[in-house]
C-alpha positions in Angstrom: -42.5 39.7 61.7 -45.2 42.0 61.3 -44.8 43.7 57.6 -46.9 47.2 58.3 -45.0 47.9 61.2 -41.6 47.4 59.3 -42.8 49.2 56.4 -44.4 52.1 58.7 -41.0 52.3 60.5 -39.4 52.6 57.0 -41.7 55.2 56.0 -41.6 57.4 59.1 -37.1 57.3 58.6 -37.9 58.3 55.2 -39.6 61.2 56.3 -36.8 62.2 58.9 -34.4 62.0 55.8 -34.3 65.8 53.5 -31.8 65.0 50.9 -32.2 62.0 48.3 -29.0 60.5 48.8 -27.7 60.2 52.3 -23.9 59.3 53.7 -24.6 56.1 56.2 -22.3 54.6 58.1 -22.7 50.7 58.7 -22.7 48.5 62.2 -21.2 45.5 62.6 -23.4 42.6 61.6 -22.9 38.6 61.9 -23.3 38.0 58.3 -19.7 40.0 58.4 -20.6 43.8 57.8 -17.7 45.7 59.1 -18.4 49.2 61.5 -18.3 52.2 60.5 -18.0 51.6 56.4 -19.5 55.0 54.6 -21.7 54.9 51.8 -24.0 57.1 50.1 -27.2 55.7 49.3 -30.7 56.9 47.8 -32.8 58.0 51.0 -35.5 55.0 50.6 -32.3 52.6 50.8 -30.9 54.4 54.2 -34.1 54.1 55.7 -34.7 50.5 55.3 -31.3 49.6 56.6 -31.6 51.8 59.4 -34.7 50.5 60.2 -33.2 47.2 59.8 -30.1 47.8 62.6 -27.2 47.7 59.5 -26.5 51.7 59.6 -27.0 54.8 60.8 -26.9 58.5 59.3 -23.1 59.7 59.5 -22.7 62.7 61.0 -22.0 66.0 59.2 -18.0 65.7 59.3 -18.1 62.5 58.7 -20.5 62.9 55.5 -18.9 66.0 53.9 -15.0 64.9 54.4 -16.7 61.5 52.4 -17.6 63.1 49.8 -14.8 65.5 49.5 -12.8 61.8 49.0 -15.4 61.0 46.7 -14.9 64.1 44.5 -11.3 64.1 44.6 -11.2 60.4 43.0 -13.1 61.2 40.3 -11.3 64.1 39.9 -7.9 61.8 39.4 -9.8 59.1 37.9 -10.7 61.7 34.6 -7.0 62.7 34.7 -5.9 59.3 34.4 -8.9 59.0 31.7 -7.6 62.1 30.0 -4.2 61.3 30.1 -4.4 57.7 28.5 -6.5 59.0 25.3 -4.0 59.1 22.6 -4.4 62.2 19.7 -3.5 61.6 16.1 -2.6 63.8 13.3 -3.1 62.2 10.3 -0.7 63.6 7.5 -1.5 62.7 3.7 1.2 60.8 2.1 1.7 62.7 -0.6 3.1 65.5 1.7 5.7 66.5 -0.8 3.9 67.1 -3.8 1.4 69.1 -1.6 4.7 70.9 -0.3 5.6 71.9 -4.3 2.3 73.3 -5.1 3.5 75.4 -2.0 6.3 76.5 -2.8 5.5 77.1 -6.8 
């Protein structure tokens, strides 16, 4: 394998990439990678697997209904966080005596 032209082809994908994270979706690979899997992934990653035959840049649909998904899980998953914090109210034992000095 000739490492400057792998790391050239790398380098030129970066440059075709404008955002820093980018959706890809994956091929099917004989070490068991599964087609069409989305992930988003910092730029420099994307273009080493493209340039490596795992993935491809999703297409537009495909990247913006992931990410809708994405937000929408973390939307539930701080409800759930939200929901499961418990609140206490600490009340002084001597409640009644402070009650007295109340009423008095």
């Amino acid at each position: 394998m000739n490492l400057r032209a792998y790391y050239h082809k790398i380098r030129e994908i970066e440059l075709t990439l404008l955002e820093p994270f980018i959706v890809i979706a994956s091929h099917e690979t004989a070490d068991g990678g599964k087609e069409g899997v989305l992930t988003e992934v910092p730029k420099q990653l994307a273009a080493k697997m493209i340039a490596e035959g795992r993935a491809r840049v999703a297409n537009e649909e495909a990247a913006k209904d992931f990410r809708e998904r994405k937000a929408e899980a973390k939307r539930y998953a701080d409800q759930d966080a939200d929901a499961t914090k418990t609140q206490v109210t600490l009340v002084p034992a001597d409640l009644k005596k402070m009650n007295k000095g109340a009423k008095d």
